[in-house]
Every structure is written in C-alpha cells, then in structure tokens.
C-alpha positions in Angstrom: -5.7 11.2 3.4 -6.4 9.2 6.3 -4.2 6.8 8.2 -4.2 3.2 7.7 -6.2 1.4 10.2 -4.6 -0.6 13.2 -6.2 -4.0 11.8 -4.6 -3.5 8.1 -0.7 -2.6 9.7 -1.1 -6.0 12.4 -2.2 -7.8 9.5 0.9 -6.2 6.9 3.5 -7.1 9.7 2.1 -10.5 10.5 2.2 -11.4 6.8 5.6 -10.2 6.7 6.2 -12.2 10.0 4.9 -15.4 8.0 8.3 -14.9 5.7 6.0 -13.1 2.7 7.9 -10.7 0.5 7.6 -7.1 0.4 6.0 -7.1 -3.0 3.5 -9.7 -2.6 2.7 -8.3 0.6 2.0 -5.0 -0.4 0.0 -6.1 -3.6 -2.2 -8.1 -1.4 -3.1 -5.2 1.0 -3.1 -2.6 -1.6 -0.1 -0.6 0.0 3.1 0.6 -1.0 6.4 -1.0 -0.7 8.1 1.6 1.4 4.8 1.1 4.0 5.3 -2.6 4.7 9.3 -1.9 5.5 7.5 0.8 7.6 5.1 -0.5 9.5 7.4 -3.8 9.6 10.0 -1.2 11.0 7.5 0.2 13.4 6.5 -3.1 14.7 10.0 -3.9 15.9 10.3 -1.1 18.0 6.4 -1.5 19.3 5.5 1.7 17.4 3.2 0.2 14.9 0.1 3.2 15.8 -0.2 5.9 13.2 1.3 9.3 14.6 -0.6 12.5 15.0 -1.2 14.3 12.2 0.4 18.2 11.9 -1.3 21.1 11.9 -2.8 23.1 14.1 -5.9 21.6 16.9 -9.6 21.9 16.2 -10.7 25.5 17.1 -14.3 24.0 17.9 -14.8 23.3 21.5 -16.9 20.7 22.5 -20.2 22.5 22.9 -19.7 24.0 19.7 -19.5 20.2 18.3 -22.6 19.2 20.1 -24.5 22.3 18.9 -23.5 21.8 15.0 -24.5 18.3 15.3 -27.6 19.6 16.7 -28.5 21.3 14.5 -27.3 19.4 11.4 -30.1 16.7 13.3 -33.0 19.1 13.2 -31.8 20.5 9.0 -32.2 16.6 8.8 -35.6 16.3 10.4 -36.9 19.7 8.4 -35.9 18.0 4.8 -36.4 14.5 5.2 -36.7 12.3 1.9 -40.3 12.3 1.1 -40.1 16.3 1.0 -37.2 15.9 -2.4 -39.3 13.3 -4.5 -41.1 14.0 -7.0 -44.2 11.3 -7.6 -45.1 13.2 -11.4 -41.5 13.1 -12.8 -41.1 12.4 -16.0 -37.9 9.9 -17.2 -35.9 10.8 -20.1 -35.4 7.7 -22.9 
C-alpha cells in the first residue's frame, strides 16, 4: 500500500485544526481514526511527510531503469492497438 499523499494529511490536519472531530474527519477523507490522531500528532511536531518505507533499496541502477523503459517503449511501438483488433469478430448475445 502506498502512502497517503501530502495534499490528503494538510487537508486531515487542517480539518482537525477547524475543531472537526476525529470521526467525522476521518469519514470524510476516507481514513482511519488512529491516522487523523496521527498525522494531527505529526503535524505538531512538523513531521507531517510519510517516512521511508523498509526494506531493502532498488537493486536497478539508473541505466538499467532507462534501458527497461526503453525497451518497454519499443514492445509498445511493435504491438500497438490496431495490431490486437479484430474487424470480423463475432459478438456473443
């Protein structure tokens, strides 16, 4: 799961700011309760970015990035839409 974005904790912690309850808060946003004490928690201390994730570092380098995406460009090009359709296809009722 990814983190929350930067724009969805500012706007938790200013609705908290504007004296909104917990509950309401996190039904509006679609969070948890335990995340708007968080991120209100956070905010206090001026911590309110999301922290790095654990586990261990890409083991791409960048070159090897650049190459895949290369290369996932050019699959891309070789298979483009008009190649998959299928103009005598029958539907099924």
């Amino acid at each position: 799961m990814n983190a929350y974005s930067m724009d969805l904790r500012e706007r938790i912690v200013a609705a908290r700011g504007a004296g909104e309850s917990v509950v309401s808060v996190s039904q509006r946003f679609g969070v948890c309760t335990k995340m708007v004490r968080a991120y209100q928690a956070r905010a206090k201390v001026g911590q309110l970015a999301p922290l790095p994730r654990p586990g261990k570092a890409s083991r791409l380098r960048r070159h090897q990035t650049a190459i895949g995406l290369a290369l996932r460009q050019e699959v891309n090009k070789c298979f483009s839409i008009d190649e998959w359709s299928f103009p005598n296809r029958t539907t099924l009722n």
